[in-house]
C-alpha positions in Angstrom: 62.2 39.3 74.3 60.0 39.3 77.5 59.5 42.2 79.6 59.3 41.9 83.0 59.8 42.4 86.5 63.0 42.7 88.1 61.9 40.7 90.6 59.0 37.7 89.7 58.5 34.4 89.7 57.7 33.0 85.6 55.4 30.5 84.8 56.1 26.5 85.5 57.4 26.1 82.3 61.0 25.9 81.1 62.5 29.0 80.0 64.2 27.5 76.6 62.3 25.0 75.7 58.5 25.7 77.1 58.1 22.2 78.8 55.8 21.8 82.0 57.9 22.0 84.9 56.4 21.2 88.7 57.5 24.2 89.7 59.3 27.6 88.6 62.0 26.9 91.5 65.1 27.9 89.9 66.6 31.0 91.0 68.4 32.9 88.1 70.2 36.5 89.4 71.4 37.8 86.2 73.4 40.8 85.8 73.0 43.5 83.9 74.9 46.9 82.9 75.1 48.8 80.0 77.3 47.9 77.2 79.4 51.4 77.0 80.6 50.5 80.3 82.7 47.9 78.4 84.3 50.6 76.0 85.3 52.3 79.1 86.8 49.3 80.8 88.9 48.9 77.7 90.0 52.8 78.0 90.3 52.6 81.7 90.5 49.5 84.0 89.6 52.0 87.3 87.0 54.1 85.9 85.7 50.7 83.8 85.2 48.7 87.3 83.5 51.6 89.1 81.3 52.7 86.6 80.4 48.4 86.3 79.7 48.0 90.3 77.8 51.5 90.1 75.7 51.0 86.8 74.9 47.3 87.1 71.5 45.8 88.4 71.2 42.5 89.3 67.8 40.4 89.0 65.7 38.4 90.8 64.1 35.6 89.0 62.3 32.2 89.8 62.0 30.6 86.8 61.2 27.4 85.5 64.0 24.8 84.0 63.4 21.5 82.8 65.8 18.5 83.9 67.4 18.8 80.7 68.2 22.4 80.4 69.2 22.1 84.4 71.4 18.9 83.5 72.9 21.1 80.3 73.9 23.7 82.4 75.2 22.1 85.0 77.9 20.3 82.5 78.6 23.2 81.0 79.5 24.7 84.2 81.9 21.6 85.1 83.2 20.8 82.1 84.6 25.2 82.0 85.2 25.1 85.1 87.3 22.1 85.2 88.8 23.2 81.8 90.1 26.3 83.2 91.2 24.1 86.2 92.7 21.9 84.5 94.7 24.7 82.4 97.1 25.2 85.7 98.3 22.0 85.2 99.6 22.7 82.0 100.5 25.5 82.9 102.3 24.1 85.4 103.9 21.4 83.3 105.4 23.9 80.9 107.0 25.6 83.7 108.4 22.4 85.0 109.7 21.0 82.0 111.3 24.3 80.5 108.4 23.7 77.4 107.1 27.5 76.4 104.6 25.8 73.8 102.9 24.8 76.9 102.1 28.2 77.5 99.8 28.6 74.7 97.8 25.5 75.3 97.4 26.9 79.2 95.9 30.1 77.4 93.5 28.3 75.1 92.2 26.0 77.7 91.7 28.9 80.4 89.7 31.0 78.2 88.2 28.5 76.5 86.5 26.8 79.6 86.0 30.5 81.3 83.8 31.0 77.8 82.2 27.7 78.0 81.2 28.1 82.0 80.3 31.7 81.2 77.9 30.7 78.2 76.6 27.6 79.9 75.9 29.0 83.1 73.4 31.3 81.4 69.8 30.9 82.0 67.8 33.9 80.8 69.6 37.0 79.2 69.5 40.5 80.3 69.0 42.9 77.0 68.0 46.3 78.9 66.9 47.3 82.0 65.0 50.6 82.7 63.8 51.2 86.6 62.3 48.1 88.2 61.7 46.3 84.3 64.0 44.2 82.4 63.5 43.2 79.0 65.1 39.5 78.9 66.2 37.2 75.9 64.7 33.7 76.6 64.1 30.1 74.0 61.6 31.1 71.2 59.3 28.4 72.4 58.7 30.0 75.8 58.3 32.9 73.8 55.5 31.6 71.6 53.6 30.4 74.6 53.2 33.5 75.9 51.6 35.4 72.7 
């Protein structure tokens, strides 16, 4: 993990993978909240979504990203994104053609692509924040470049 400021800008080197990058220009604003807010959601949707918006902090990073890891991400995003897009159809096309089984393929490409664009999307990951530092889960070979 690397600790640091809720707001910097990182060295020009990608976050994953430790190449040199021209510039750290990419702006990563991860969210973070603590995990028991989850195990209230699941108790109670209300008190789960105002304890989220009231507990969560959201970051302010420039980091560096190599074309690579920027080109990764990116399809990631589309491909989710246009998965759970595309799961409407099918949805849809069960409705239109009286075909229930349909139903269950709208379910697994909707939260399939919402996983994929939600894991893809991901640049740098928020383990803890306490005041204005975050502690922040980044590629082991940025990580050995900084010992």
């Amino acid at each position: 993990m690397v600790v640091s400021p809720i707001a910097a800008t990182w060295p020009a080197r990608c976050v994953h993978c430790n190449a040199n990058v021209p510039a750290a220009d990419f702006k990563a604003k991860p969210v973070w909240y603590p995990k028991w807010v989850i195990i209230v959601f699941l108790l109670s949707r209300l008190i789960g979504i105002i304890l989220y918006f009231w507990k969560r902090r959201t970051l302010d990073l420039n980091i560096g990203l190599c074309e690579e890891h920027r080109r990764k991400r990116s399809m990631a995003m589309w491909g989710g994104g246009g998965a759970a897009a595309f799961a409407f159809v099918v949805l849809g096309a069960g409705l239109a053609l009286d075909m229930p089984e349909l139903f269950i393929g709208f379910l697994l490409l909707f939260v399939g692509g919402l996983i994929v664009l939600a894991l893809g999307a991901r640049t740098v990951t928020p383990m803890s924040v306490e005041g204005e530092v975050a502690r922040l889960k980044v590629g082991q070979p940025f990580l050995e470049s900084l010992r």
